[in-house]
C-alpha positions as a Markdown table, in Angstrom:
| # | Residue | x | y | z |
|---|---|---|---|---|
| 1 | Unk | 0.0 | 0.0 | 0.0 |
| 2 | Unk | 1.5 | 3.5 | -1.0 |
| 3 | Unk | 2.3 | 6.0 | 1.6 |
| 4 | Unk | -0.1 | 8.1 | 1.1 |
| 5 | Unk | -2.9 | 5.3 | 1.1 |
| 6 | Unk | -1.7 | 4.5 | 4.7 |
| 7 | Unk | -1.6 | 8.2 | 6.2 |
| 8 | Unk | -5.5 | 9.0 | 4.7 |
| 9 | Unk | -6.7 | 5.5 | 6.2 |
| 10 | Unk | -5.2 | 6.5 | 9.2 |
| 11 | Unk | -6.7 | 10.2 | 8.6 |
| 12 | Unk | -9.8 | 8.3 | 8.2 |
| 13 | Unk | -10.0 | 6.2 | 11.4 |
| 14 | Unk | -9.0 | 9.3 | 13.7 |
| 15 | Unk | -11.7 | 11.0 | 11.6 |
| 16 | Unk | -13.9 | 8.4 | 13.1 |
| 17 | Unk | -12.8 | 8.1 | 16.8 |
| 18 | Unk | -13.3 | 12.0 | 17.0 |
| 19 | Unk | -17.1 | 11.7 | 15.8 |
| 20 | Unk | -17.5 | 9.4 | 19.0 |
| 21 | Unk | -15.1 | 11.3 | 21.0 |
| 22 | Unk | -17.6 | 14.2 | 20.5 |
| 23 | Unk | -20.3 | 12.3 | 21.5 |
| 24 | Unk | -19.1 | 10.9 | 24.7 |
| 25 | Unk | -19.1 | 14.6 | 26.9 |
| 26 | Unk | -20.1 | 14.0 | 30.1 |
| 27 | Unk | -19.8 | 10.1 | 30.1 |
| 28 | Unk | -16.2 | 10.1 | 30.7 |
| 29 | Unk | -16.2 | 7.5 | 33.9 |
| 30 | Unk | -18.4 | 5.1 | 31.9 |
| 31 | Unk | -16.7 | 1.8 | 31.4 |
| 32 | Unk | -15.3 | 0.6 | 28.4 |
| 33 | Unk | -15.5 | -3.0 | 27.2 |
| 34 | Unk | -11.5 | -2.7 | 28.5 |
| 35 | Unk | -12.2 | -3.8 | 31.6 |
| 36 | Unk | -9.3 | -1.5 | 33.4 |
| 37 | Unk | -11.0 | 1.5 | 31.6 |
| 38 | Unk | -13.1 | 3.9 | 31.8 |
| 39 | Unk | -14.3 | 6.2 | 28.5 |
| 40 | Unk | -11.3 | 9.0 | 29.5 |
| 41 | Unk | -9.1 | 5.7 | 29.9 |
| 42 | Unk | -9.6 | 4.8 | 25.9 |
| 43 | Unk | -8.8 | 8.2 | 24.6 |
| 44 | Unk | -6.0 | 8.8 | 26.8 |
| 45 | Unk | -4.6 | 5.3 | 26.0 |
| 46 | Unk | -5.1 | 6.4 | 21.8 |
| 47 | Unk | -3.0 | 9.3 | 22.5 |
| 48 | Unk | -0.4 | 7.7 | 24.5 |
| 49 | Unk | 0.0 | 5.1 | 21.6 |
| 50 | Unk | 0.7 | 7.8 | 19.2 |
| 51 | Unk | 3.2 | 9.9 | 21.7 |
| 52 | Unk | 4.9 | 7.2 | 21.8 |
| 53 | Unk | 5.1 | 5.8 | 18.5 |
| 54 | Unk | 4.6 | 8.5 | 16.6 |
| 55 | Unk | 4.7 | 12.3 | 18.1 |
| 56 | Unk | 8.3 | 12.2 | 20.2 |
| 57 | Unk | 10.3 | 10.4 | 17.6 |
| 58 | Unk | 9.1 | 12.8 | 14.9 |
| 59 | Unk | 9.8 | 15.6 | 18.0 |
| 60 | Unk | 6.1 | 16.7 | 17.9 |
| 61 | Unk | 4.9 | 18.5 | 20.6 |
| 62 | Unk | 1.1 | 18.6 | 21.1 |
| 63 | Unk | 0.2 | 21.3 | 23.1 |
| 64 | Unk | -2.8 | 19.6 | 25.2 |
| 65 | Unk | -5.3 | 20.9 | 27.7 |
| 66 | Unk | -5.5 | 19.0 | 30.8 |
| 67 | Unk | -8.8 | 18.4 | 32.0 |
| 68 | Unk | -10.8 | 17.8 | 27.7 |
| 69 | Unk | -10.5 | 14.8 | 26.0 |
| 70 | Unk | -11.9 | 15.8 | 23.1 |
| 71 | Unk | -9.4 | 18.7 | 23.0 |
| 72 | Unk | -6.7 | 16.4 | 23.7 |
| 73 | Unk | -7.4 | 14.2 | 20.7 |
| 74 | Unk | -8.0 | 17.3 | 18.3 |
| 75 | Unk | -4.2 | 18.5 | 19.6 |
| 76 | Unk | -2.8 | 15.1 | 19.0 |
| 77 | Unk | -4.4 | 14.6 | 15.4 |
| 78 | Unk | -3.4 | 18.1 | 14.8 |
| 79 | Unk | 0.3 | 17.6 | 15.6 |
| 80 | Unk | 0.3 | 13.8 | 13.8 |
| 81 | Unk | -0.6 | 15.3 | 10.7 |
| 82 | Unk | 1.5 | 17.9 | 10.6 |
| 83 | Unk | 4.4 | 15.9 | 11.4 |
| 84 | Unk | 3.1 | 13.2 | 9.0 |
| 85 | Unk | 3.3 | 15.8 | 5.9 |
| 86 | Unk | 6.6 | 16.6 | 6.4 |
| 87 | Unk | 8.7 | 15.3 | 3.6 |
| 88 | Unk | 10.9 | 12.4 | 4.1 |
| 89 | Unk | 9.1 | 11.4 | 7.2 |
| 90 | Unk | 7.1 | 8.3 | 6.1 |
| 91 | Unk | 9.6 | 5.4 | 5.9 |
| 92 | Unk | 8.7 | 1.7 | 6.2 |
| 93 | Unk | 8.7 | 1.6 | 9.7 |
| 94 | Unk | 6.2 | 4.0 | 9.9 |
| 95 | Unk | 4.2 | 3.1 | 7.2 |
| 96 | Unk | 4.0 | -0.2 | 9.6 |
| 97 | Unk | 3.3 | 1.5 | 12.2 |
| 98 | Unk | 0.8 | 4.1 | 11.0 |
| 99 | Unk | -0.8 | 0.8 | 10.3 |
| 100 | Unk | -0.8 | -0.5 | 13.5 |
| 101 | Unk | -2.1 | 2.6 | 14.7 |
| 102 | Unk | -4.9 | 2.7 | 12.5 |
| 103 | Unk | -6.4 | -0.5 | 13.4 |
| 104 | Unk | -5.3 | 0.7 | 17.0 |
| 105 | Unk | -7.6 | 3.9 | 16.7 |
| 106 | Unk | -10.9 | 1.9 | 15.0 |
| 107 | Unk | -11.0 | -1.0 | 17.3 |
| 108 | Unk | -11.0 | 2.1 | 20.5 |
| 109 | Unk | -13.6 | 4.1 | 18.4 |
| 110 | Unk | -15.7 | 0.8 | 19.3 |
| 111 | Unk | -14.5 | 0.6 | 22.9 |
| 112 | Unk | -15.0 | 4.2 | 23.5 |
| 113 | Unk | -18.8 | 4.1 | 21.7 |
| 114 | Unk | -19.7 | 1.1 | 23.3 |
| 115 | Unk | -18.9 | 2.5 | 26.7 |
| 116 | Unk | -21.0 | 6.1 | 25.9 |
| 117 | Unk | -23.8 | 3.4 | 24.9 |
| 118 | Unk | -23.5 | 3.9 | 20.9 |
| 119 | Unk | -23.5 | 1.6 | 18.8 |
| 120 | Unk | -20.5 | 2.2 | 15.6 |
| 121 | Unk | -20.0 | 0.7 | 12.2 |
| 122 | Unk | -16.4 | 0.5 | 11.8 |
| 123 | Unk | -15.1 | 1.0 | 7.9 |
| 124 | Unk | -15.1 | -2.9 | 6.5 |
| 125 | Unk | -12.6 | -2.2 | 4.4 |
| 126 | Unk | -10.1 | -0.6 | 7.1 |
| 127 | Unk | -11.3 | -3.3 | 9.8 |
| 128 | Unk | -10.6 | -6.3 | 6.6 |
| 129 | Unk | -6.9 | -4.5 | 6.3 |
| 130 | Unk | -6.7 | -4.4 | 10.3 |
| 131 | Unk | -8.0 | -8.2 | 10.2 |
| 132 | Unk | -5.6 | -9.2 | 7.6 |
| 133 | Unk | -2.8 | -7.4 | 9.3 |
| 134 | Unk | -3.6 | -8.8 | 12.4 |
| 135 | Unk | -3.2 | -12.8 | 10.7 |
| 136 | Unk | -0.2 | -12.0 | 9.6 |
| 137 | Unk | 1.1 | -11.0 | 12.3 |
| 138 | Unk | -0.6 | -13.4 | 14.7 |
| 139 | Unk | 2.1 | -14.9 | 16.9 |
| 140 | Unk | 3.5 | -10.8 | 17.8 |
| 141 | Unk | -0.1 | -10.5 | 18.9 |
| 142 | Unk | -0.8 | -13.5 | 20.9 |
| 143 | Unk | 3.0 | -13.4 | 22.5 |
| 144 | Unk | 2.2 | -9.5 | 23.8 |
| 145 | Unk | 0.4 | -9.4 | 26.8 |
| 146 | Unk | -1.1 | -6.1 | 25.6 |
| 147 | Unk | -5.0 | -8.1 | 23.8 |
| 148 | Unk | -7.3 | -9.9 | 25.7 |
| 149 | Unk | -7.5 | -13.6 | 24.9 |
| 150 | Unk | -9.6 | -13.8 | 21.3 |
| 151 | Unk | -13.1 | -14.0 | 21.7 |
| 152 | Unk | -14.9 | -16.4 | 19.4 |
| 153 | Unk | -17.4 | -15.4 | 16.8 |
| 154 | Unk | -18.7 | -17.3 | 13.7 |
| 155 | Unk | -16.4 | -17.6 | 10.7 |
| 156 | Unk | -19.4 | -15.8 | 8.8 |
| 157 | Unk | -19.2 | -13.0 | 10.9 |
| 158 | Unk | -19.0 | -9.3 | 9.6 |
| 159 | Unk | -15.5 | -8.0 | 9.4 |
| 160 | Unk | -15.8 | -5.8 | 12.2 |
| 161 | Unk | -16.9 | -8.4 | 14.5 |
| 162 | Unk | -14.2 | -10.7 | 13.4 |
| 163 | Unk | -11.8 | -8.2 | 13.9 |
| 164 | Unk | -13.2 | -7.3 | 17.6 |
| 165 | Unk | -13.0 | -11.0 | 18.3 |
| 166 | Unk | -9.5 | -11.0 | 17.1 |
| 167 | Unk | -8.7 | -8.2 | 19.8 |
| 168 | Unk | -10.1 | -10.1 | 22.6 |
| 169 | Unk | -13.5 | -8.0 | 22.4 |
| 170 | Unk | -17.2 | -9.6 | 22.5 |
| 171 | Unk | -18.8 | -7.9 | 19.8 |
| 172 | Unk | -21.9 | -8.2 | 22.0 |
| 173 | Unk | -20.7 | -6.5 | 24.9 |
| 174 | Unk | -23.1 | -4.1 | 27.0 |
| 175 | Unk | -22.5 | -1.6 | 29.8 |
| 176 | Unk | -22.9 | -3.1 | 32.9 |
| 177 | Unk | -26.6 | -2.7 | 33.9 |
| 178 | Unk | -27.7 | -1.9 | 30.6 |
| 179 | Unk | -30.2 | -3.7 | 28.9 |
């Protein structure tokens, strides 16, 4: 996949997690399907994951409120895609890892709408190029002690619940107490 491709699907899935992260005002101590989380937990998490990979080695500095998740993401999408544009930045390692990001940032848009009580279509075709990723890659996955323990779902299942399962994640999870 060209450089390019792999930046705008990226573009795309932040895209998405800000809709939800929009949404989710005042519902930031709900929990997340991430059992150690709570809704801040998820967005704080995406944003770490991209400080780390992403913002400090290309010596991008966000400048973040404190106490506002959703302007913390906008900061941090701001700053990635600045630094992102710069030429000579994308090499293979990041194109992997903007990647791994990606599918990163769309399986959290599900945690994070899940605990606000939405319900989210993923993209198919980013969850099918997270999924495929994912197989490739399947032994790095299931040796890090980062994923839940796959969740089983039918081998006829849509993409994005495929992909969920992949992660560990019950495609039919619920808020505790909700109906």
């Amino acid at each position: 996949m060209p450089d390019d491709d792999v930046v705008a699907d990226h573009r795309q899935a932040c895209d998405g997690f800000m809709v939800v992260v929009r949404s989710a005002g005042g519902h930031w101590d709900a929990p997340s399907p991430c059992s150690e989380w709570n809704a801040r937990d998820v967005v704080e998490h995406v944003i770490g994951f991209h400080d780390v990979l992403l913002l400090r080695p290309l010596d991008a500095k966000p400048t973040r409120p404190r106490d506002d998740p959703e302007a913390r993401w906008a900061a941090t999408v701001d700053a990635l895609f600045s630094a992102l544009a710069r030429p000579g930045v994308i090499d293979e390692q990041r194109t992997f890892l903007v990647g791994v990001l990606t599918t990163d940032v769309i399986i959290h848009t599900w945690d994070l709408a899940k605990a606000i009580g939405e319900n989210v279509t993923l993209d198919p075709r980013l969850c099918t190029i997270g999924l495929e990723r994912a197989l490739a890659n399947r032994d790095k996955f299931e040796a890090s002690d980062s994923f839940g323990r796959p969740v089983a779902v039918p081998d006829d299942a849509a993409v994005q619940d495929r992909l969920l399962g992949f992660f560990g994640r019950d495609p039919q999870w619920r808020p505790p107490g909700a109906t």
